[in-house]
py3Dmol code that shows the C-alpha trace and the ligand (Angstrom):
import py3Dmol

protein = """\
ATOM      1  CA  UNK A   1     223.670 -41.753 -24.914  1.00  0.00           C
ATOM      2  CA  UNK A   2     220.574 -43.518 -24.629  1.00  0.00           C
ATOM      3  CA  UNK A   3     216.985 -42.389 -25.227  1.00  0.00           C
ATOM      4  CA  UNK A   4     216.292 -38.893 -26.236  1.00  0.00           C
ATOM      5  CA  UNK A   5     218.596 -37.735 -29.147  1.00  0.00           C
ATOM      6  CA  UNK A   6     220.447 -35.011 -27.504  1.00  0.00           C
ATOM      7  CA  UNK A   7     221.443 -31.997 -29.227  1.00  0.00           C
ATOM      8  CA  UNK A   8     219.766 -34.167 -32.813  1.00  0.00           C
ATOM      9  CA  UNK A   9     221.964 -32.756 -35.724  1.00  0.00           C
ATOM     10  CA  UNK A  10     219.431 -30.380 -38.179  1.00  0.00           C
ATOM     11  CA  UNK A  11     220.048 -28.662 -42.234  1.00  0.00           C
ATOM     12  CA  UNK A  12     219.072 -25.174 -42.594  1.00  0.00           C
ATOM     13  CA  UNK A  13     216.581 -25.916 -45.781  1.00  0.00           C
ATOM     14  CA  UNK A  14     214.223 -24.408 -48.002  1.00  0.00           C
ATOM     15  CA  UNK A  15     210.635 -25.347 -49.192  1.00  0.00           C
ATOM     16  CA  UNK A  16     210.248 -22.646 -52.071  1.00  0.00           C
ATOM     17  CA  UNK A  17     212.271 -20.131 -51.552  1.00  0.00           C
ATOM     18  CA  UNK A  18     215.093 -21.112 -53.279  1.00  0.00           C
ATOM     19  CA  UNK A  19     217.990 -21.319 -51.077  1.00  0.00           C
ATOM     20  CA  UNK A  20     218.782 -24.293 -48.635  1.00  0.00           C
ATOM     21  CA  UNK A  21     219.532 -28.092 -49.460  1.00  0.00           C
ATOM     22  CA  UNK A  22     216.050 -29.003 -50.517  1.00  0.00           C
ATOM     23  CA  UNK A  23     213.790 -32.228 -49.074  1.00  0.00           C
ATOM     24  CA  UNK A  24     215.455 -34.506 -51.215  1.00  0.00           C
ATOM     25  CA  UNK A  25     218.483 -33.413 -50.298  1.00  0.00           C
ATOM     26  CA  UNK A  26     217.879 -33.870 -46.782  1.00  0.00           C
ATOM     27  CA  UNK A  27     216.669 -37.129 -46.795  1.00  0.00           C
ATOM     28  CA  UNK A  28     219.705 -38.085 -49.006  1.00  0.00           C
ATOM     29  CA  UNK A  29     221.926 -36.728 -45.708  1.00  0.00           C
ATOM     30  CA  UNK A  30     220.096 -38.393 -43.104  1.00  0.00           C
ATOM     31  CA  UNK A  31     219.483 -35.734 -40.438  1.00  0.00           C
ATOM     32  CA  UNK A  32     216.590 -35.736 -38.130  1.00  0.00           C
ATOM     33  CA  UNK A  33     215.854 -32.530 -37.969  1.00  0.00           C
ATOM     34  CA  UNK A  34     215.590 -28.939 -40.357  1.00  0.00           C
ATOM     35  CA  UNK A  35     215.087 -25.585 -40.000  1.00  0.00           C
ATOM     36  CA  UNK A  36     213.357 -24.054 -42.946  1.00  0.00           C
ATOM     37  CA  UNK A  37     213.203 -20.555 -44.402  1.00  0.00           C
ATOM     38  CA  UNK A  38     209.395 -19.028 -44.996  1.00  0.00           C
ATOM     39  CA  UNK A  39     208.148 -20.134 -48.567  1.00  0.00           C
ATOM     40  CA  UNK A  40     207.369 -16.853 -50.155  1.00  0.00           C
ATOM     41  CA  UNK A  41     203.817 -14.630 -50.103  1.00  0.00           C
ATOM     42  CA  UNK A  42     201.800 -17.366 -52.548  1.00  0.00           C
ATOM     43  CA  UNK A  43     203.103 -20.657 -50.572  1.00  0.00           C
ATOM     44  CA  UNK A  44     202.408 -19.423 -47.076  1.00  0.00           C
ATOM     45  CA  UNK A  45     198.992 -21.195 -47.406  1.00  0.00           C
ATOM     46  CA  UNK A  46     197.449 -23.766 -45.284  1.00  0.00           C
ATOM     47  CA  UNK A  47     197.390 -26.376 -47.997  1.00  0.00           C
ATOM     48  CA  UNK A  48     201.100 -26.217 -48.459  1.00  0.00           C
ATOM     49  CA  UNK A  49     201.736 -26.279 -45.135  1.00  0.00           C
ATOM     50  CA  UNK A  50     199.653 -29.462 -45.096  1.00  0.00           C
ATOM     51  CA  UNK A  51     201.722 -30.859 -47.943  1.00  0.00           C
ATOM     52  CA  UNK A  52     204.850 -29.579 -46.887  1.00  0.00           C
ATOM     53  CA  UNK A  53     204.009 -31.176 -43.075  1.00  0.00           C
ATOM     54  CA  UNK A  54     203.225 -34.068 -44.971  1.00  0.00           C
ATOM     55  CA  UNK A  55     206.204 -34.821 -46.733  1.00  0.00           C
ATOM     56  CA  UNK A  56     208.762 -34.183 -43.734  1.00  0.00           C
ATOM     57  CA  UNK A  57     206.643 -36.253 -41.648  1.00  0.00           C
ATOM     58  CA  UNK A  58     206.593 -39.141 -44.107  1.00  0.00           C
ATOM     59  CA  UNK A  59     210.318 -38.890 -43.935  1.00  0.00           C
ATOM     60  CA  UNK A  60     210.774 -38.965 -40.836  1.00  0.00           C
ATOM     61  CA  UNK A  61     212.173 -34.996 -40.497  1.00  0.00           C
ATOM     62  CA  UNK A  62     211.274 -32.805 -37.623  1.00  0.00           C
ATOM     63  CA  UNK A  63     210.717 -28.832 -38.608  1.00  0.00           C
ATOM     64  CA  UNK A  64     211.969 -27.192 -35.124  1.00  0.00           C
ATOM     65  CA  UNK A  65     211.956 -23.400 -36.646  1.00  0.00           C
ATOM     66  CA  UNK A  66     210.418 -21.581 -39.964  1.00  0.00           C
ATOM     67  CA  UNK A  67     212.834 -18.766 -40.888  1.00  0.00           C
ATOM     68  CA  UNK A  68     211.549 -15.157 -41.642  1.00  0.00           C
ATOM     69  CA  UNK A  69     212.796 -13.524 -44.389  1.00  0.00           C
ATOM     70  CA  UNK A  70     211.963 -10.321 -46.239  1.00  0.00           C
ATOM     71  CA  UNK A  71     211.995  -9.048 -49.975  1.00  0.00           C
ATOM     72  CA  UNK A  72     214.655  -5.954 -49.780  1.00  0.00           C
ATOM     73  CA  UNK A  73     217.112  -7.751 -47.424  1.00  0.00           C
ATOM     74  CA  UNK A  74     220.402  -7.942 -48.879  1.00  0.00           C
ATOM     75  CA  UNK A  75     223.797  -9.263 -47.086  1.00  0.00           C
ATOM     76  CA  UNK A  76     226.171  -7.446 -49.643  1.00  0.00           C
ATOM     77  CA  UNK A  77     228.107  -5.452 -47.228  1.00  0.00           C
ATOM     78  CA  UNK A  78     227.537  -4.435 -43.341  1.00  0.00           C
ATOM     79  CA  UNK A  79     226.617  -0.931 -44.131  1.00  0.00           C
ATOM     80  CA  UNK A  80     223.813  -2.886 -46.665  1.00  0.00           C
ATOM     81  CA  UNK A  81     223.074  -4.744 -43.459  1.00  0.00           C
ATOM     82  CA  UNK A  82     222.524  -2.280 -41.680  1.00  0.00           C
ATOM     83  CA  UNK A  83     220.017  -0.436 -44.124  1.00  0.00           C
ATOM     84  CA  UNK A  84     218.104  -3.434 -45.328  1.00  0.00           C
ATOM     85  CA  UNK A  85     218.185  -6.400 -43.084  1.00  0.00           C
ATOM     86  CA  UNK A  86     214.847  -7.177 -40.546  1.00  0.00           C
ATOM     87  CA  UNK A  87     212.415  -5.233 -38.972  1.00  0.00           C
ATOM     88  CA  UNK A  88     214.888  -2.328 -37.821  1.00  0.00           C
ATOM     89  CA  UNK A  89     214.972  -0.165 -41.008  1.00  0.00           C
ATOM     90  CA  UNK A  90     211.787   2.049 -40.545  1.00  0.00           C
ATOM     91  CA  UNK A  91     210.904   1.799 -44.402  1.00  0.00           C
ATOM     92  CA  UNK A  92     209.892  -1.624 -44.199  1.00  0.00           C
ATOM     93  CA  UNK A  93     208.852  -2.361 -41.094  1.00  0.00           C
ATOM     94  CA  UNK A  94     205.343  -2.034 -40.839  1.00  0.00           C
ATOM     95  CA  UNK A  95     204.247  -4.352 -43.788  1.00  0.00           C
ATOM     96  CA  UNK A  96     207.004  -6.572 -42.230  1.00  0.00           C
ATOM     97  CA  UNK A  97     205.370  -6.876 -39.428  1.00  0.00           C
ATOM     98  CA  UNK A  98     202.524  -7.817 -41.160  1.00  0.00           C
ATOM     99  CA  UNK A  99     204.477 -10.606 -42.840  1.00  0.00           C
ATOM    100  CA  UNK A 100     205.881 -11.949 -39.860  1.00  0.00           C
ATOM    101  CA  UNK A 101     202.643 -12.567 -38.628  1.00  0.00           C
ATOM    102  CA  UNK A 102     201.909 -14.275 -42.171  1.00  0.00           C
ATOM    103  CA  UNK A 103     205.038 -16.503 -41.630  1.00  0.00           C
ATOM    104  CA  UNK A 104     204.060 -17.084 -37.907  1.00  0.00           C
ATOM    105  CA  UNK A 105     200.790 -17.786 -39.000  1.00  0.00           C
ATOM    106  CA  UNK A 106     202.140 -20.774 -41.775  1.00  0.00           C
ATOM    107  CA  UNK A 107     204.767 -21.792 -38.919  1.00  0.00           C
ATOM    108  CA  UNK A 108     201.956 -22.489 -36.707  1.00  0.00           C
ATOM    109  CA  UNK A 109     199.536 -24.361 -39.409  1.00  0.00           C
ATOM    110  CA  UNK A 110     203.008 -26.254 -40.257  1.00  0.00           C
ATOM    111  CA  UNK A 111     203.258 -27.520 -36.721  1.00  0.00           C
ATOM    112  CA  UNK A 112     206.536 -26.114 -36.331  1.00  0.00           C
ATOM    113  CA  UNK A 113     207.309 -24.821 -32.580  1.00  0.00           C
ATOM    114  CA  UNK A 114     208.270 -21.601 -33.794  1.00  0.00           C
ATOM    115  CA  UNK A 115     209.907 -18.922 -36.019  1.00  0.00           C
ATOM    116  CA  UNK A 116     213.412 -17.513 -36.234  1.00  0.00           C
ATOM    117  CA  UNK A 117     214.288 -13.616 -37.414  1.00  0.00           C
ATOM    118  CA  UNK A 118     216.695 -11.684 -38.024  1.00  0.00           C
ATOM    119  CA  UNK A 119     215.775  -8.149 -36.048  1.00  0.00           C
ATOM    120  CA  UNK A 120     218.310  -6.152 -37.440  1.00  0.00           C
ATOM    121  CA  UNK A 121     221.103  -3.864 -36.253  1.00  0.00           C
ATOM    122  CA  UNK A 122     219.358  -2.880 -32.694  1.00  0.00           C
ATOM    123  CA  UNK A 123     220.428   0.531 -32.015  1.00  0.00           C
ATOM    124  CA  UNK A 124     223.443   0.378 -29.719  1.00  0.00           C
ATOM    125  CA  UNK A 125     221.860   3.023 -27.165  1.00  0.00           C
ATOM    126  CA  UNK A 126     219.726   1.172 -25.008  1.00  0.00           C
ATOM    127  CA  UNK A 127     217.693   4.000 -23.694  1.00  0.00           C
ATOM    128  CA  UNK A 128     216.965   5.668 -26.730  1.00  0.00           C
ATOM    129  CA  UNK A 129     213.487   6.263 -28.582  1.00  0.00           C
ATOM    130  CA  UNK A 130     214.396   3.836 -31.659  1.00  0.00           C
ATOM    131  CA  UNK A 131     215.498   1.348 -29.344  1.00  0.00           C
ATOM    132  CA  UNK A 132     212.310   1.548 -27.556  1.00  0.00           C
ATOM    133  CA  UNK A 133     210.571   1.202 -30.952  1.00  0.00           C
ATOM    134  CA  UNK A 134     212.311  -2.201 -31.359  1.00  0.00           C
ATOM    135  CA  UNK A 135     211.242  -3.543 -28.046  1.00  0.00           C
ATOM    136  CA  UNK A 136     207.614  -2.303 -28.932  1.00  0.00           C
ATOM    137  CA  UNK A 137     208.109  -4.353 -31.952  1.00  0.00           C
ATOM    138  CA  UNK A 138     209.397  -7.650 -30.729  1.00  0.00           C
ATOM    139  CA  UNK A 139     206.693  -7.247 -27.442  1.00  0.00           C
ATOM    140  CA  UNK A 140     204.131  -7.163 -30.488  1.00  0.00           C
ATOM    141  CA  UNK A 141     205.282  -9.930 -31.901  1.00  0.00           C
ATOM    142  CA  UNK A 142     206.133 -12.297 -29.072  1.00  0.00           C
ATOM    143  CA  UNK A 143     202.437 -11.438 -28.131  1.00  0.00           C
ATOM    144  CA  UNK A 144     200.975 -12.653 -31.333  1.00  0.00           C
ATOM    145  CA  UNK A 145     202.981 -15.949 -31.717  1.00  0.00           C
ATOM    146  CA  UNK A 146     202.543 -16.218 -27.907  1.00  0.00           C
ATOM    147  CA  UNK A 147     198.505 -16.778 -29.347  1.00  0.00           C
ATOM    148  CA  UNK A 148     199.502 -19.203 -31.501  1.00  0.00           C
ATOM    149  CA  UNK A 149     202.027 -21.261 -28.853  1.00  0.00           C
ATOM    150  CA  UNK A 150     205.286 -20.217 -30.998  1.00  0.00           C
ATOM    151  CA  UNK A 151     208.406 -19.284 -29.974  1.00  0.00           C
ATOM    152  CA  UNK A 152     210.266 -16.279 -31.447  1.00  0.00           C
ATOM    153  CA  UNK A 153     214.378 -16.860 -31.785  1.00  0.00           C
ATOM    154  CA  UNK A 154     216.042 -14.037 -32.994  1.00  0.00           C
ATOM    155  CA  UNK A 155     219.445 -14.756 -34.623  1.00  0.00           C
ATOM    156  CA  UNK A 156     222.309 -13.728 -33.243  1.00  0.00           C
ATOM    157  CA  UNK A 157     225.232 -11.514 -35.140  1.00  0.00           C
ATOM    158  CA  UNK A 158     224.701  -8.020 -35.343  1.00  0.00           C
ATOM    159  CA  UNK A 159     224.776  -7.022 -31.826  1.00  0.00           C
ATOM    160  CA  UNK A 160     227.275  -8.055 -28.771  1.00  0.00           C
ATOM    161  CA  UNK A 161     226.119 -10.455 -26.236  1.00  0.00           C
ATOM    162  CA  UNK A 162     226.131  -7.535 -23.825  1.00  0.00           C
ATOM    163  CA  UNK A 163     222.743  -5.867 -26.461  1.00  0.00           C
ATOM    164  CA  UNK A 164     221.242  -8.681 -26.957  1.00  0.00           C
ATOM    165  CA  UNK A 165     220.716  -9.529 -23.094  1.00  0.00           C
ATOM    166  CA  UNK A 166     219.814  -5.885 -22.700  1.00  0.00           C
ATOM    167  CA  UNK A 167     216.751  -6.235 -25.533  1.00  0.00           C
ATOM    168  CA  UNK A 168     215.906  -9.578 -24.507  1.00  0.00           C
ATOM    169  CA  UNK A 169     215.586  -8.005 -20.818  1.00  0.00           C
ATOM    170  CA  UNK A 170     213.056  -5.136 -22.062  1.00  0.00           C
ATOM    171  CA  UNK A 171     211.301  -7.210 -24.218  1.00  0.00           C
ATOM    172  CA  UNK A 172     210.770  -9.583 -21.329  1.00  0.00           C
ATOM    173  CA  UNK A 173     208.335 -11.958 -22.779  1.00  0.00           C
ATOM    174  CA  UNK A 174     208.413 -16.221 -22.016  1.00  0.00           C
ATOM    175  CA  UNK A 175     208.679 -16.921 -25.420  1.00  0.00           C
ATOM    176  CA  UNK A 176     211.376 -15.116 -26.771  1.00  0.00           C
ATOM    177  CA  UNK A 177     214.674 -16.588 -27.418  1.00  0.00           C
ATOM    178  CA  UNK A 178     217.990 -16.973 -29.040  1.00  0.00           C
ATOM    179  CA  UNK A 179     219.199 -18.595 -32.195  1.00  0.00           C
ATOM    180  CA  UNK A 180     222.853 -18.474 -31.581  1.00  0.00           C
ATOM    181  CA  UNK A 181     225.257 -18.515 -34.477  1.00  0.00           C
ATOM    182  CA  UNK A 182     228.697 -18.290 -33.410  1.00  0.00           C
ATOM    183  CA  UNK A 183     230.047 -17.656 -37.314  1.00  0.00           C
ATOM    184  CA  UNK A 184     228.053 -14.553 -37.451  1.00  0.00           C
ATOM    185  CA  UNK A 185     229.734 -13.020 -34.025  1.00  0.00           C
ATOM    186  CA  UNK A 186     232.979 -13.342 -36.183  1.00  0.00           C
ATOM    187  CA  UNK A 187     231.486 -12.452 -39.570  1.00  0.00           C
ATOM    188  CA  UNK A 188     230.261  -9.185 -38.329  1.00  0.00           C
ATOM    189  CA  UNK A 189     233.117  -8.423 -36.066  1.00  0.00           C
ATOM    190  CA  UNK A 190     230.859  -8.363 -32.673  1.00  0.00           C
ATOM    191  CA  UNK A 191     232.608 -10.560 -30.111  1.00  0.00           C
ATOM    192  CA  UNK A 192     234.172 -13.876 -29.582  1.00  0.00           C
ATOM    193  CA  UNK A 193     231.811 -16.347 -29.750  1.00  0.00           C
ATOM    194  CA  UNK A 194     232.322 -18.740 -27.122  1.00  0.00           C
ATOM    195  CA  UNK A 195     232.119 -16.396 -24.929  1.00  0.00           C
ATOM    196  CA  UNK A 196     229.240 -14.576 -26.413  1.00  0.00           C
ATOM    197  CA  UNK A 197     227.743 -17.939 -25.212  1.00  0.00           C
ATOM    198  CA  UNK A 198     228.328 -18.184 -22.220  1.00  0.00           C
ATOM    199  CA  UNK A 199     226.900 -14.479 -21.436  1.00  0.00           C
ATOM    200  CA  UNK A 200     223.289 -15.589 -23.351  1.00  0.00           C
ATOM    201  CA  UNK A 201     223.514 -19.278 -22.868  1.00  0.00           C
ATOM    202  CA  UNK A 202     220.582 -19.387 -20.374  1.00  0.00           C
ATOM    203  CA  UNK A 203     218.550 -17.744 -23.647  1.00  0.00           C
ATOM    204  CA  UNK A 204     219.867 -20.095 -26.124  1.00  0.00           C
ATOM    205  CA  UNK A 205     216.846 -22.356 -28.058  1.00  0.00           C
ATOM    206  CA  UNK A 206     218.201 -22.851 -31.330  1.00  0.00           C
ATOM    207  CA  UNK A 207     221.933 -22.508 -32.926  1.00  0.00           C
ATOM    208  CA  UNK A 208     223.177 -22.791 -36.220  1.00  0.00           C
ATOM    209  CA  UNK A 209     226.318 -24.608 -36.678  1.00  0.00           C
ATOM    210  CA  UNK A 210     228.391 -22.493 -38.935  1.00  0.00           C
ATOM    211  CA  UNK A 211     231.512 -21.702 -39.462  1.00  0.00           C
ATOM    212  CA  UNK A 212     234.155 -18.127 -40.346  1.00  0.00           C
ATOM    213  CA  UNK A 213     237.351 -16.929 -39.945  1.00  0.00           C
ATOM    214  CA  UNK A 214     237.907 -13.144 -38.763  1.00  0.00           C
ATOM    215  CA  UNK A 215     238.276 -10.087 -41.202  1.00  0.00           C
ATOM    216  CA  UNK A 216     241.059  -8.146 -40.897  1.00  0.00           C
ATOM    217  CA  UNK A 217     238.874  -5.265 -40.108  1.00  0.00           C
ATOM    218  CA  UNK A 218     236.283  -6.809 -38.137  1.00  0.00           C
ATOM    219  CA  UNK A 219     232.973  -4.599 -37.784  1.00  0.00           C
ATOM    220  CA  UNK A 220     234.140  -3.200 -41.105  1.00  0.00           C
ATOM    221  CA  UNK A 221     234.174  -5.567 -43.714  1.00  0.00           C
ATOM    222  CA  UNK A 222     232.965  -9.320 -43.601  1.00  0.00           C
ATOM    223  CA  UNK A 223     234.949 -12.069 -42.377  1.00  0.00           C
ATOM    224  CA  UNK A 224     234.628 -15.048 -44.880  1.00  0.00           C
ATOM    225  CA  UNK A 225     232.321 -17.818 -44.223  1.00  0.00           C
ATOM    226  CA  UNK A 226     234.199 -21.198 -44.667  1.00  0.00           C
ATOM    227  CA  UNK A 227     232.929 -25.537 -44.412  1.00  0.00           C
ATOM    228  CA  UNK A 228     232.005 -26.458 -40.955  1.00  0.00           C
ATOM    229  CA  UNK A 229     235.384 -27.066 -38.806  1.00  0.00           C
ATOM    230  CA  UNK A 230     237.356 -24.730 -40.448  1.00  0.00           C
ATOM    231  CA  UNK A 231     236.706 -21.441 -39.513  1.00  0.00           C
ATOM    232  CA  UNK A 232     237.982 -19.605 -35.922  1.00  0.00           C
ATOM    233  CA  UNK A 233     234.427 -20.806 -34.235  1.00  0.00           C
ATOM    234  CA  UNK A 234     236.553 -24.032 -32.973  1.00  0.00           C
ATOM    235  CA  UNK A 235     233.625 -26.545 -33.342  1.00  0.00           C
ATOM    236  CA  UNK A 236     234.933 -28.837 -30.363  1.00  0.00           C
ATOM    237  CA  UNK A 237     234.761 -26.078 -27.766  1.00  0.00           C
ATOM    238  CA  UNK A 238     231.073 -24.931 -29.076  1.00  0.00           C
ATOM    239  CA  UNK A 239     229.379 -28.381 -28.940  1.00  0.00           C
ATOM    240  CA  UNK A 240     231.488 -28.503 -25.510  1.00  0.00           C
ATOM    241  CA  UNK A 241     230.313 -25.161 -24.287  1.00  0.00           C
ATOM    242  CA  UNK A 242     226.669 -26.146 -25.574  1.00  0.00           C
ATOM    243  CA  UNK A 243     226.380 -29.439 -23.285  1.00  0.00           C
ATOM    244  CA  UNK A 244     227.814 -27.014 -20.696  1.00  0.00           C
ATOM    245  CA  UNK A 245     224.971 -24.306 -20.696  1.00  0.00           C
ATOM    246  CA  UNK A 246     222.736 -27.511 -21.152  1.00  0.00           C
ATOM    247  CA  UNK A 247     221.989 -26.973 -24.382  1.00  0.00           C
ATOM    248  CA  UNK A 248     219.770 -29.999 -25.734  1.00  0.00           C
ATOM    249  CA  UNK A 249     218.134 -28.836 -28.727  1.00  0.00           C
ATOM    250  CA  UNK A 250     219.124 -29.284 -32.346  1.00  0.00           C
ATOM    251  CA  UNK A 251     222.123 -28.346 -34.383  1.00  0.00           C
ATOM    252  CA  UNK A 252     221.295 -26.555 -37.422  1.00  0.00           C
ATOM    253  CA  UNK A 253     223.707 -26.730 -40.001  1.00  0.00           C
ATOM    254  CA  UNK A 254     224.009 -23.448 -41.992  1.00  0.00           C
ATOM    255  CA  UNK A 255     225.725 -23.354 -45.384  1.00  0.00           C
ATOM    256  CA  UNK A 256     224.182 -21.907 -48.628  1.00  0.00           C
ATOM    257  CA  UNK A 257     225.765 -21.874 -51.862  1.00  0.00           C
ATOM    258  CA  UNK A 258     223.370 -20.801 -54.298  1.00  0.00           C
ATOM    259  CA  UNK A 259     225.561 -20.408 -57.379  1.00  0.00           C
ATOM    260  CA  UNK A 260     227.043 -24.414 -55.973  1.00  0.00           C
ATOM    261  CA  UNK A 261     224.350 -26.480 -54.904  1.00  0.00           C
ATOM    262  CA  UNK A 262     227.120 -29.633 -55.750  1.00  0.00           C
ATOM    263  CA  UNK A 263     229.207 -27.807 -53.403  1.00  0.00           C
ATOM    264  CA  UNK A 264     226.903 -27.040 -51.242  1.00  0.00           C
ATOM    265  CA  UNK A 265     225.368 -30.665 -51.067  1.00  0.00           C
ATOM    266  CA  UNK A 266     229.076 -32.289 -50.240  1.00  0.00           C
ATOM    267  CA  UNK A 267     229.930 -29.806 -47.863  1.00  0.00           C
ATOM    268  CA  UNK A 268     226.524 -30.149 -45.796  1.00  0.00           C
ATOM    269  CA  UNK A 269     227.143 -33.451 -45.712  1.00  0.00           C
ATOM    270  CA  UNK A 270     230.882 -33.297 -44.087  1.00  0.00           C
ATOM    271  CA  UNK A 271     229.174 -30.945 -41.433  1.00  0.00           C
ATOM    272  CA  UNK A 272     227.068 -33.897 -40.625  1.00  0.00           C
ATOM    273  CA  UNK A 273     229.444 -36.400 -40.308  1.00  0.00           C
ATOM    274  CA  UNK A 274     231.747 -33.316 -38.371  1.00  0.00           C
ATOM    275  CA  UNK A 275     229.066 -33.244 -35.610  1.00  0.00           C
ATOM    276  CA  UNK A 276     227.861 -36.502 -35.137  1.00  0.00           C
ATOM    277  CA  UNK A 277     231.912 -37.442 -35.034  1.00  0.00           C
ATOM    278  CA  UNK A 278     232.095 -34.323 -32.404  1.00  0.00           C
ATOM    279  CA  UNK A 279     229.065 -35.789 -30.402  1.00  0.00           C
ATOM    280  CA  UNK A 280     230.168 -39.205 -30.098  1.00  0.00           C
ATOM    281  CA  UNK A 281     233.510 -37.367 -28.468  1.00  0.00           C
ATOM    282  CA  UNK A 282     231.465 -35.144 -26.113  1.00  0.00           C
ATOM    283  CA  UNK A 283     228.208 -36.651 -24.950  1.00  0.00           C
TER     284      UNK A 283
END
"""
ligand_1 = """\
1
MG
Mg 222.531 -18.063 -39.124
"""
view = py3Dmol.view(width=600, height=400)
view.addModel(protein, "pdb")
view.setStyle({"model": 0}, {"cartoon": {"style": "trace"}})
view.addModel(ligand_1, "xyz")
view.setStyle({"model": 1}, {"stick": {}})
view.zoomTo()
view.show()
């Protein structure tokens, strides 16, 4: 396709926190666009987010989202989830408010369009008080990066497509969207992802391209994350079902193996060649 670079194939990176591919990494795979997750407390200054703007621009790299992330959160187990994981568990969630507004704040001085979270098991009954506390929450915060012209894209995973459209709904605010990752639907046992699509495709800003197969208890215990193209997500039908929806933005690939980087590096790098293969088919 000529002109714009539809659907522009993206690495889910870091710059400081430790996890991700890395810049040189990047540039070694050749994609035009990253995601990054939020450098931690000490780097979220405006002088590395001039150097760190710097450097992608000089390579040509285009940050579409900044990734918040939160000391505490573990991904051990769904119960572990459940108790530690974004700005649902009441513990944490007023000073990490406070540091999503830090990271919004470095997102914005980065240039980046806007930041991605992970909210957190929303509480299934949609007209309780503690899910009324989460829309309060993400109102707050789609007001404040509203002020700084950012979008907010909460990752999917935890939640059905059905709870998802119903908090998206009450929170009702222009700026909010969806990162979609269709591995996550499987890893956490909460719907088939292709259709899970469909239902929030209208929603959909950002996606990571990722990849599981089932567990044999789903909603129980995890499914296992696996390379791009290998999992149950059927890559084909969810680049298919993105142009579909009308999905133009950029494909994030998503694969961290922190005790691997080797690994990790080779494999990244297969998902790239996997989805510009899969675009040439589709587009
Ligand atoms: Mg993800």
């Amino acid at each position: 396709m000529a002109g714009k670079d539809v659907m522009p194939v993206g690495v889910f990176t870091s710059i400081g926190a430790g996890l991700g591919a890395g810049i040189e990494a990047v540039k070694e795979m050749g994609v035009p666009t990253v995601q990054v997750h939020a450098p931690p407390p000490e780097l979220r200054t405006e002088e590395h987010a001039e150097s760190v703007k710097k450097q992608f621009a000089e390579a040509g790299i285009q940050i579409t989202l900044v990734f918040c992330g939160f000391p505490g959160e573990s991904y051990e187990s769904i119960p572990i989830v459940r108790d530690t994981v974004g700005l649902v568990p009441e513990d944490t969630r007023d000073e990490r408010i406070e540091q999503a507004r830090e990271i919004a704040d470095f997102a914005a001085a980065l240039g980046a369009p806007g930041i991605g979270i992970h909210i957190g098991f929303v509480p299934e009954q949609t007209d309780s008080p503690q899910f009324a506390e989460i829309v309060g929450v993400l109102k707050g915060l789609c007001e404040y990066c509203k002020a700084l012209e950012l979008a907010v894209h909460l990752e999917t995973g935890q939640e059905t497509a059905d709870a998802l459209l119903a908090l998206l709904q009450q929170v009702g605010r222009d700026n909010l969207g969806v990162n979609f990752d269709p591995a996550n639907m499987i890893l956490y046992g909460s719907g088939e992802p292709i259709e899970a699509l469909r239902k929030v495709g209208h929603l959909v800003k950002s996606v990571h391209c990722k990849d599981a197969t089932w567990a044999a208890k789903p909603g129980e215990e995890w499914g296992a994350e696996v390379p791009l193209g290998q999992g149950d997500v059927g890559m084909d039908s969810f680049l298919r079902t993105l142009a579909e929806i009308g999905y133009d933005g950029p494909l994030t690939i998503e694969r961290e193996i922190p005790e691997d980087p080797e690994r990790q590096k080779a494999e990244i790098g297969q998902g790239v060649q996997l989805l510009n293969d899969l675009k040439a088919k589709i587009l």
